[in-house]
Legacy VTK file of the C-alpha trace (Angstrom):
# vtk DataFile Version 3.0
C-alpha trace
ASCII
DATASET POLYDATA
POINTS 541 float
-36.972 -27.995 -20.543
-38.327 -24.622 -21.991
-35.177 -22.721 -23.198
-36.834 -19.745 -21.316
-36.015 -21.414 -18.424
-32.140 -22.371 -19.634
-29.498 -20.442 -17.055
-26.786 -18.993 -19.567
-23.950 -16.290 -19.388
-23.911 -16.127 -15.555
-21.254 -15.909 -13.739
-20.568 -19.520 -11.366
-19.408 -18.244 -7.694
-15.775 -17.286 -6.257
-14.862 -19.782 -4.057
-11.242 -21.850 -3.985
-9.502 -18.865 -4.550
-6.662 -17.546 -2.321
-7.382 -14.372 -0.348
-3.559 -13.660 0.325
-2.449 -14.511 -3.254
-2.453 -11.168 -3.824
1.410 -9.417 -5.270
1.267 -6.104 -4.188
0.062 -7.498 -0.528
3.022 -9.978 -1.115
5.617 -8.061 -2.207
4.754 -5.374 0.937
5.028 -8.339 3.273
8.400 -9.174 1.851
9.637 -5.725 1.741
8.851 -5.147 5.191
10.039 -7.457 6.965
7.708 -10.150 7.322
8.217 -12.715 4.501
8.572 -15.393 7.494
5.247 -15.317 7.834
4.389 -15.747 4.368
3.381 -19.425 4.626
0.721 -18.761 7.528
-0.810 -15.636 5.596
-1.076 -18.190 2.557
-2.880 -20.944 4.442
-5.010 -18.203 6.650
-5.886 -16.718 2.626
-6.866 -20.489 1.546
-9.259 -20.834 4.709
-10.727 -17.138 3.926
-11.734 -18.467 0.150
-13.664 -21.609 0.794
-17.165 -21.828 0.641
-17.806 -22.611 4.172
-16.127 -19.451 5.407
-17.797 -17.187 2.974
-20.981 -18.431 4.004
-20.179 -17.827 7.770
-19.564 -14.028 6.138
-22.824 -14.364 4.815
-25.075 -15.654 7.975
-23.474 -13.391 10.438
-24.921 -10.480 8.389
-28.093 -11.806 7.841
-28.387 -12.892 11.607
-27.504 -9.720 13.404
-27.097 -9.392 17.255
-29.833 -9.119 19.740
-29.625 -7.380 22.642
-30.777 -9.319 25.730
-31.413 -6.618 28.777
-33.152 -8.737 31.451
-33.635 -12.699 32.104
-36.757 -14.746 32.051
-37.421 -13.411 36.036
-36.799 -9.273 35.310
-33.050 -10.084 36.513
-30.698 -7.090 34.506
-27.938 -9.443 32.055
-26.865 -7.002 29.637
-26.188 -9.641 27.224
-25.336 -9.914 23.412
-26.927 -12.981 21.609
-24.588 -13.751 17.937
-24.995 -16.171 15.350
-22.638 -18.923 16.123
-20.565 -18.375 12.796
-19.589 -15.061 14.247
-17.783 -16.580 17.254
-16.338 -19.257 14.546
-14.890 -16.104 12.585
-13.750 -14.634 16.032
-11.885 -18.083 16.962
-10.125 -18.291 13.299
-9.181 -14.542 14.119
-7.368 -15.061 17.500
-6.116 -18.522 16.638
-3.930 -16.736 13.751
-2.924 -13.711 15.603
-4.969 -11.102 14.190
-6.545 -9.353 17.504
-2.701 -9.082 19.080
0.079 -10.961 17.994
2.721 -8.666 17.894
2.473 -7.960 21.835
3.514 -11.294 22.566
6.534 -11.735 19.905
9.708 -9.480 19.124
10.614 -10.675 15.877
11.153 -7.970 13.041
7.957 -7.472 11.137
5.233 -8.994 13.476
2.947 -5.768 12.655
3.622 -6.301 9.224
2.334 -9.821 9.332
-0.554 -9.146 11.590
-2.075 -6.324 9.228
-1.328 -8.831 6.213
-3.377 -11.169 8.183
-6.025 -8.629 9.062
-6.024 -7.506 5.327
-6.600 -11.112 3.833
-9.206 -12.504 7.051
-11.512 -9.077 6.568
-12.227 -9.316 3.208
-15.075 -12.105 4.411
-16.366 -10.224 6.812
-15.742 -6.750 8.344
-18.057 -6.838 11.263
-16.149 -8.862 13.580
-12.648 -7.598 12.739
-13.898 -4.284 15.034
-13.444 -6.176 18.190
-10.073 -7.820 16.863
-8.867 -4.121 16.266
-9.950 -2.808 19.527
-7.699 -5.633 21.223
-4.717 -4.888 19.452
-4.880 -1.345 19.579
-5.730 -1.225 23.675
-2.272 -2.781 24.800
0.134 0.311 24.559
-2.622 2.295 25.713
-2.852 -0.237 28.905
0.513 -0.554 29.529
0.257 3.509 31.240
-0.568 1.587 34.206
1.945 -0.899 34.677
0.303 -3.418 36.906
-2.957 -3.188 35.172
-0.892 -4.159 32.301
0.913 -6.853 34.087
-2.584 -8.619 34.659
-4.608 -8.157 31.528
-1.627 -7.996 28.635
-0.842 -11.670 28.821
-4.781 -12.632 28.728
-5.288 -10.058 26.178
-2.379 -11.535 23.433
-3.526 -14.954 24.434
-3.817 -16.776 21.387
-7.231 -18.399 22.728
-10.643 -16.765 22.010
-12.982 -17.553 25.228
-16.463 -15.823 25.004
-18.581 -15.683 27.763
-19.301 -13.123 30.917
-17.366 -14.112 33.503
-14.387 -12.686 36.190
-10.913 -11.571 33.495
-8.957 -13.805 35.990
-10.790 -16.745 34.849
-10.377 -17.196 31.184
-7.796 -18.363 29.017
-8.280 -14.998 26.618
-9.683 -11.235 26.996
-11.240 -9.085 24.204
-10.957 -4.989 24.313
-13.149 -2.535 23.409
-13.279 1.220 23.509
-15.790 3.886 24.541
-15.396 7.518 23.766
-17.963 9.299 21.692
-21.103 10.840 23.579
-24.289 12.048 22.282
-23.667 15.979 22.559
-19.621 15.722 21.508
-18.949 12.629 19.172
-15.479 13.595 18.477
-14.688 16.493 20.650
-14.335 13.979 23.188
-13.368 16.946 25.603
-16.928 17.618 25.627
-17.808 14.402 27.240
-20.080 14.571 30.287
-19.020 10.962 32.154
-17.331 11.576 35.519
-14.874 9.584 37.708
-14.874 10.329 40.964
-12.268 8.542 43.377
-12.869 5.686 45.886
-11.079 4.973 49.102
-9.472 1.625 47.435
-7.866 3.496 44.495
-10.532 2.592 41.853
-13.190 5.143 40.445
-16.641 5.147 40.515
-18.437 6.561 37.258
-21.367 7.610 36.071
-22.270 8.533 32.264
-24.031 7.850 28.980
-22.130 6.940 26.183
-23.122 7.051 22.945
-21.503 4.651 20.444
-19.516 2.079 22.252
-18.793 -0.980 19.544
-18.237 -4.257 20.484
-20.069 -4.263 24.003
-19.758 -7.580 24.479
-16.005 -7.168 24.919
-14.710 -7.929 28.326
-12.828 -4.787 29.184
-13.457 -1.299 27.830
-11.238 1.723 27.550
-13.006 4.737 28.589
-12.558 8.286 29.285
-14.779 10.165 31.534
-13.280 13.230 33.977
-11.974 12.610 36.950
-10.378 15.786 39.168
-7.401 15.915 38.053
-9.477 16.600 34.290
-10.107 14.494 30.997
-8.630 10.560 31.957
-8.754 7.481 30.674
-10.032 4.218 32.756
-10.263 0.447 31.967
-13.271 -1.025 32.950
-13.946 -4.963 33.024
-17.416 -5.901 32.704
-16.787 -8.924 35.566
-15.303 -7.213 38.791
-12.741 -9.460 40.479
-15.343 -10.703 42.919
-17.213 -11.961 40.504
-20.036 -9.468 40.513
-21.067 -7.665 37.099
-20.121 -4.173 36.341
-22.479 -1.450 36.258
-22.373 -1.606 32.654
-25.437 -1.231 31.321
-26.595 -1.601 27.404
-29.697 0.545 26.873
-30.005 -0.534 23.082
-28.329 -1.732 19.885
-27.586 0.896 17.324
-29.257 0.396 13.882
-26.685 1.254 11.275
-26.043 1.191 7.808
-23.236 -1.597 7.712
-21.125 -3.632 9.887
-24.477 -5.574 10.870
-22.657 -8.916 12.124
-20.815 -6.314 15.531
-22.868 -5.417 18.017
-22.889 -1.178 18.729
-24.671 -0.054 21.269
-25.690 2.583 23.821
-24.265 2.590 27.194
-24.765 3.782 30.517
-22.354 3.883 33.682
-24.133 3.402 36.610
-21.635 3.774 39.356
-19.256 1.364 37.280
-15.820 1.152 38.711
-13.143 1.481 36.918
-9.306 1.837 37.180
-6.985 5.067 35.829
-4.936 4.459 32.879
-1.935 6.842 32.858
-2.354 9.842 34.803
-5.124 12.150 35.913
-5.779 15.456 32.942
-3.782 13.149 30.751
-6.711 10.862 28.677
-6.729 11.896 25.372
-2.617 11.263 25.217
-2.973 8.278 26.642
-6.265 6.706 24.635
-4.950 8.426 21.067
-2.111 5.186 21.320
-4.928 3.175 20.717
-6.613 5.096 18.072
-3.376 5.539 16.422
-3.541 1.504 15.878
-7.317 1.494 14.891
-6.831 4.389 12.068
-3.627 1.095 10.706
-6.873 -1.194 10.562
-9.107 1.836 9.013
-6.434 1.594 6.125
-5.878 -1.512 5.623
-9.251 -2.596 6.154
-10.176 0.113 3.275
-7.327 -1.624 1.858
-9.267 -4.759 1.918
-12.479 -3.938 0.403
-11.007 -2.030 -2.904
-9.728 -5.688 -3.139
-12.314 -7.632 -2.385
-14.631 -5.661 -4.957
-12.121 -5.071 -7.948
-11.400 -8.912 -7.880
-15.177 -9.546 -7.882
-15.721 -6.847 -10.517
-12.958 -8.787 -12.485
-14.434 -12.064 -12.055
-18.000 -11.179 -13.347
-16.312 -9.221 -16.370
-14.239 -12.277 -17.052
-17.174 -14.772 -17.033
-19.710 -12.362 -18.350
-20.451 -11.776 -22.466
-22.423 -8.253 -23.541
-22.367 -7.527 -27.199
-20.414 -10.063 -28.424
-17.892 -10.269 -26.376
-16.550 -10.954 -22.996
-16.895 -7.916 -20.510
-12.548 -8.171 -19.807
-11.905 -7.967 -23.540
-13.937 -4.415 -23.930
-11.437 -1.666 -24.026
-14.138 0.758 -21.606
-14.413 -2.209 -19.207
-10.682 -3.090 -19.417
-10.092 0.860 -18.060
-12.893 0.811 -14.977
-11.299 -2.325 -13.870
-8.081 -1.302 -14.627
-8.194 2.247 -12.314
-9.986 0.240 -9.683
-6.940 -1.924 -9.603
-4.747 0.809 -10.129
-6.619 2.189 -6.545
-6.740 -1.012 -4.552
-2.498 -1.311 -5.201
-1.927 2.174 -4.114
-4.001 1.383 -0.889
-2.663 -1.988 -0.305
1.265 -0.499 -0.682
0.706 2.344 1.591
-0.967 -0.196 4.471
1.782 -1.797 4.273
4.685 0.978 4.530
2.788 1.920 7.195
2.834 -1.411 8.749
6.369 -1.469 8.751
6.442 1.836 9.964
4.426 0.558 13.105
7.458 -2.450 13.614
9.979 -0.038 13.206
8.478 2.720 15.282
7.567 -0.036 18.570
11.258 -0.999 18.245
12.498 2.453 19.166
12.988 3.993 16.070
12.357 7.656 16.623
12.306 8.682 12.638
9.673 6.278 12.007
7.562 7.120 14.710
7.658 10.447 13.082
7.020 9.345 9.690
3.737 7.342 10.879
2.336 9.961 12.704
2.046 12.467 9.680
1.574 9.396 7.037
-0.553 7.728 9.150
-3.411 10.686 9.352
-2.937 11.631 6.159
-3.476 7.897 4.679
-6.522 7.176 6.994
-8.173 10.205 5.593
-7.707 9.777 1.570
-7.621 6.012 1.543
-10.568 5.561 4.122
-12.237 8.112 1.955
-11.636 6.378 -2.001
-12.985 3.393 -0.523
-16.817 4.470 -0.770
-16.691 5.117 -4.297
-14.422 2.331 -5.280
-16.814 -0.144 -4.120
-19.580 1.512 -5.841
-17.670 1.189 -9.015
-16.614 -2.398 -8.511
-20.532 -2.870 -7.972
-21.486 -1.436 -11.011
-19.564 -3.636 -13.317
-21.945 -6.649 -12.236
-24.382 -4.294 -13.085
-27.914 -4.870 -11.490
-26.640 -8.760 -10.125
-24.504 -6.632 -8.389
-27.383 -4.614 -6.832
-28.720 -7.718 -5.391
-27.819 -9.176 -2.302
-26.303 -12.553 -3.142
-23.740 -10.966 -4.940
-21.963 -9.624 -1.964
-21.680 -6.447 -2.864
-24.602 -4.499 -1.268
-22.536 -5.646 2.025
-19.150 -3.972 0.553
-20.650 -0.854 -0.299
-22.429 -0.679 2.887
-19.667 -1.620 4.750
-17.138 1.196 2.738
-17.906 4.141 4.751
-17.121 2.953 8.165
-13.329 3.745 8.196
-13.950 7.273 7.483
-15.998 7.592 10.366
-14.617 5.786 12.740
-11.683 7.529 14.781
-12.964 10.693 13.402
-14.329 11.539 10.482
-12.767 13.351 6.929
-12.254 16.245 8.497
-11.198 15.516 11.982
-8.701 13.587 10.119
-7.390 16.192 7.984
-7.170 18.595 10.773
-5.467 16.034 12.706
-2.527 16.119 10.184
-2.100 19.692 10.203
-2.169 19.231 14.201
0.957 16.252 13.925
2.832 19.146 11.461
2.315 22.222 13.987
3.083 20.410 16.862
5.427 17.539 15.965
7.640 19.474 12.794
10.144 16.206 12.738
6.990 14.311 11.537
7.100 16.756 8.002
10.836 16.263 8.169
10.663 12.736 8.237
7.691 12.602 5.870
9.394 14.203 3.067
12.337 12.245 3.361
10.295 9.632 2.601
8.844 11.194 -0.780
12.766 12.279 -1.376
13.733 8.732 -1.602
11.740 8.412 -5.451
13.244 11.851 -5.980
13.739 12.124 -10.372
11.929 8.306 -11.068
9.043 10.127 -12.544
8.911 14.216 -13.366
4.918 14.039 -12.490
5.976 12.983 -8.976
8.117 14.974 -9.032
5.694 18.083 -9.554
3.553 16.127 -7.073
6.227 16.665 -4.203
7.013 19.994 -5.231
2.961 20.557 -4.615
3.150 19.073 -1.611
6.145 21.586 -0.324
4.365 24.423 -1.992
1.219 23.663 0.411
3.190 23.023 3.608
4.835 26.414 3.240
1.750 28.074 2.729
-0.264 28.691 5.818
-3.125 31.222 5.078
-6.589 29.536 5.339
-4.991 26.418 5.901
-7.727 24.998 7.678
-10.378 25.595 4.709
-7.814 24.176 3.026
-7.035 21.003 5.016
-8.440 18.438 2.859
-6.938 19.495 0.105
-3.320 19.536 1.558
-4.144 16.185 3.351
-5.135 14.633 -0.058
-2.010 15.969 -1.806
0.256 14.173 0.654
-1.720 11.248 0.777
-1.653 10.851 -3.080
2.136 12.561 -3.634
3.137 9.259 -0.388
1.082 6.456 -2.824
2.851 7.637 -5.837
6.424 7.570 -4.318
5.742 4.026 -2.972
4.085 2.706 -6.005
7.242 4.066 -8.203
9.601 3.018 -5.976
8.136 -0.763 -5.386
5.128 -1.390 -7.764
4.576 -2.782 -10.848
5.957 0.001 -13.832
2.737 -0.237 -15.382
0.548 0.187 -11.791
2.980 3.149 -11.245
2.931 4.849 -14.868
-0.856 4.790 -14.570
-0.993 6.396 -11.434
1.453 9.294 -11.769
-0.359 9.923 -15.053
-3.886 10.140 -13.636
-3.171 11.102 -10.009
-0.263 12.905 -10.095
-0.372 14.095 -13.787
-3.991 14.622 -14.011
-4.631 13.110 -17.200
-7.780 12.102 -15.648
-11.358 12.165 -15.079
-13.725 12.429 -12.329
-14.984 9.262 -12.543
-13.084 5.551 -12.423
-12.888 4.169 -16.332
-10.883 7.685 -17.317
-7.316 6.720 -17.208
-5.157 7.966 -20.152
-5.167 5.466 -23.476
-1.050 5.034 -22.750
-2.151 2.972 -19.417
-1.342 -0.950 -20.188
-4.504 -1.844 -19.299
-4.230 -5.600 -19.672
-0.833 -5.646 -17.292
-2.702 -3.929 -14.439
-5.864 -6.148 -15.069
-3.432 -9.514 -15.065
-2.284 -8.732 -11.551
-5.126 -8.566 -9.900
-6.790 -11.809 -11.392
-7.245 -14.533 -8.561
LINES 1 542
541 0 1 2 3 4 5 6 7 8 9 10 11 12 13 14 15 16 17 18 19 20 21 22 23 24 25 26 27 28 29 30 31 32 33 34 35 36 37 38 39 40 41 42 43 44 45 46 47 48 49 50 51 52 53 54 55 56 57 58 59 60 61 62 63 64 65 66 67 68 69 70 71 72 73 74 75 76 77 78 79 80 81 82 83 84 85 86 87 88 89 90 91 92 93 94 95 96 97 98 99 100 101 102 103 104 105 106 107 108 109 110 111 112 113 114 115 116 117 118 119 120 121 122 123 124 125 126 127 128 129 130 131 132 133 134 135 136 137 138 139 140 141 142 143 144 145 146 147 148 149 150 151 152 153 154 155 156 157 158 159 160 161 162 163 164 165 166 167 168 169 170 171 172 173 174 175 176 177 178 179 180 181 182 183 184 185 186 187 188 189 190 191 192 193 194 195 196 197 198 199 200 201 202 203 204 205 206 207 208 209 210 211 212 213 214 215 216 217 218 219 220 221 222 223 224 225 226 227 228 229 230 231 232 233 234 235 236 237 238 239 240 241 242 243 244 245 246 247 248 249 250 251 252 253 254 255 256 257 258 259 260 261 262 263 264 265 266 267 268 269 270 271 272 273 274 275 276 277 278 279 280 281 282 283 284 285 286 287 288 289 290 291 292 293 294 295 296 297 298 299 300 301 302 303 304 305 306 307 308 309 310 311 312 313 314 315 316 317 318 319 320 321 322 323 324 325 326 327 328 329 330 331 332 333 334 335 336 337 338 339 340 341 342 343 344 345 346 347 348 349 350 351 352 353 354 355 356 357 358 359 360 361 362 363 364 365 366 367 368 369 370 371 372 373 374 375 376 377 378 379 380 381 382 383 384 385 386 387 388 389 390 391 392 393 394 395 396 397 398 399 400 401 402 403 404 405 406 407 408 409 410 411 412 413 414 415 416 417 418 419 420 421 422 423 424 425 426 427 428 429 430 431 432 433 434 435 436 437 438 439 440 441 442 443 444 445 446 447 448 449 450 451 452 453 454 455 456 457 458 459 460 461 462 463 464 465 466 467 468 469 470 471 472 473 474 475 476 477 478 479 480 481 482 483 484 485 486 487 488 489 490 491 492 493 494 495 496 497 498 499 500 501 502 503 504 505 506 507 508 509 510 511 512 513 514 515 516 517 518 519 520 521 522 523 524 525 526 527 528 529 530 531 532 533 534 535 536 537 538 539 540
């Protein structure tokens, strides 16, 4: 064979490897509460790093949904056509607990485990984990109306995933979804046109247009639309209990940037009935328990993808040889992949404080309820927001194979702004954590107990908490300011976790370049003190 046609110093593929082996995602489980679930997370991880699962990743997104409006005859279906991979991802989802598990069992830690699970299982694909969100997050939001609860909880934890159009009542699982955002308010959701208006039998009948409803294949939908009593919230099943389909109908599938495998799409209400969820006036405190759960999976999802690319970034450096040398053992290299590790632990250990924070919180605890309701906003918006960049970075160190589309990375990047949109975007974020610190002060009471607790481990956290009281006290411009006070909580909350529970060197080299600003702008610029190699060994798969 011509040596111009030899294949040398390319890097074979990642497959075999363990998606849950992972020590900082380990140690959180642990820590929280949840190390009895350890041995499922490990086998779920196996599954998510074989070659046949990563190539379900890969066909879903290159097979997108179609959008079927009519039948053969002119009859209106509204139906979603998938790639049958994506319902084989769905299945693997459900089976393992991922879309609502901890409605269904009490034991200590079951949110813990579940975003563990959700954190390992999305790193193959993102798309479909959108619908598996939506499920979990719409039970406490459902359970405003007790009986509607009663009838659609137990189908909606089942542990069986059962696609297909047809009557709630008749299938051995439900999936949620959730439809807000209209095309003149997106998230000033108060600004939604859709009305509700009353029927004799205690339903609603509505009528509106919304814009961005995800997941419209799901089999119920939260909604909100304004009924008489002002802004409510409604569920909607696309079956009614005769049998007969909702008017819900899909005008068209939205084009977008990433998250190609999930169906988004335009919607219409046309007459659609639907049934109140909490009380009349009352729709964006009843819906925002559901968001609340969706910005968790906006983290740790985030979370996900600064893994999935720094261990990628890590393998190609590993296998690949520039100048001489291997791309690990170059001191530049070794510091990119070392501060993109150093940002995929801080992620990974705030998910999963705030996972246990979730437990804690749905068994009562009032002081963690207030701690996740300030961390919570404040972590969705800097995490959510890193998590662009990061995976830009991690693509650049496969340099232009990473560019290409069989590298996978192309679909990471793509796929790294979603969480920062979705539930709001940067700003309605950072203005939502000055809103939980007006009107909830036990939430910045509770919060900086929290950073108290690694109070004197490091004097550059130290400064970083005495920042963060120095912003809350100021309150002049403090909107123009929001996402800078947002990000110093967010970062001063990573660094307290990561000294308190992660690695020293993780930790050193994060106070020092986060908290200490011995920094650049750009990943690659941590200080020459960081021990590069201990950071890099504990991310290797």
């Amino acid at each position: 064979m011509p040596t111009t046609h030899e294949v040398t110093n390319q890097v074979p593929p990642l497959y075999g490897n363990n998606l849950a082996e992972d020590k900082s995602l380990l140690e959180g489980l642990r820590r929280e509460g949840a190390g009895w679930a350890e041995d499922d997370l490990l086998r779920l991880g196996a599954l998510a790093g074989t070659e046949q699962v990563q190539e379900w990743g890969r066909l879903v997104n290159e097979n997108p949904p179609k959008l079927r409006t009519h039948d053969r005859v002119g009859n209106r279906i509204d139906e979603v056509d998938f790639h049958p991979h994506w319902h084989d991802l769905m299945t693997v989802a459900v089976t393992n607990g991922l879309h609502a598990a901890p409605w269904r069992d009490d034991r200590q830690g079951t949110h813990v485990a579940r975003a563990a699970k959700f954190y390992a299982w999305s790193q193959i694909e993102a798309g479909h984990t959108c619908p598996i969100s939506m499920t979990y997050s719409a039970v406490p939001a459902l359970r405003h109306n007790p009986a509607l609860a009663k009838f659609y909880e137990p189908l909606l934890a089942a542990s069986e995933y059962d696609y297909g159009l047809r009557e709630p009542g008749t299938k051995r699982g439900l999936i949620a979804g959730m439809s807000m955002t209209e095309k003149q308010g997106g998230s000033d959701v108060r600004a939604n046109t859709t009305h509700a208006t009353p029927a004799q039998d205690g339903s609603y009948r509505i009528i509106g247009h919304k814009w961005f409803t995800s997941a419209p294949m799901s089999d119920v939908f939260l909604t909100l639309a304004h009924a008489p009593g002002g802004l409510s919230c409604f569920l909607l099943p696309r079956v009614l209990p005769d049998g007969s389909r909702n008017r819900i109908l899909l005008q068209r599938l939205k084009d977008k940037l990433g998250n190609r495998s999930n169906a988004s799409a335009e919607i219409e209400y046309d007459d659609a009935v639907g049934w109140l969820v909490g009380e009349e006036g009352r729709g964006v405190r009843t819906i925002i328990e559901m968001v609340n759960n969706t910005r968790l999976d906006c983290v740790t999802g985030s979370a996900a993808g600064m893994r999935y690319g720094v261990v990628r970034a890590l393998h190609h450096a590993t296998h690949r040889s520039a100048f001489g040398a291997h791309l690990v053992d170059q001191p530049l290299m070794r510091n990119v992949l070392a501060d993109l590790a150093v940002e995929s632990e801080a992620a990974t250990v705030v998910a999963m404080r705030l996972a246990g924070a979730s437990d804690r919180a749905n068994a009562g605890d009032a002081n963690e309820e207030a701690f996740r309701r300030l961390g919570l906003a404040a972590t969705k918006y800097w995490v959510c927001k890193r998590a662009p960049s990061h995976a830009a970075e991690a693509l650049e160190c496969l340099g232009g194979n990473g560019y290409v589309e069989e590298s996978g990375m192309p679909r990471l990047f793509r796929e790294s702004p979603l969480s920062s949109i979705w539930e709001g975007s940067g700003n309605v974020a950072a203005l939502d954590t000055l809103r939980a610190m007006a009107k909830q002060p036990d939430s910045v009471e509770a919060f900086n107990a929290e950073l108290e607790l690694a109070s004197g481990a490091d004097p550059r956290l130290d400064d970083a908490i005495a920042r963060v009281r120095k912003e809350l006290a100021d309150l002049s411009d403090i909107e123009f300011r929001a996402r800078k006070v947002v990000e110093t909580l967010a970062l001063a909350l990573q660094g307290s976790l990561l000294v308190r529970h992660g690695d020293p060197a993780v930790a050193d080299a994060f106070c020092a370049s986060r908290l200490g600003g011995d920094w650049g702008v750009a990943f690659g610029t941590l200080p020459s003190g960081a021990d590069s190699r201990a950071i890099i060994d504990r991310i290797a798969p």
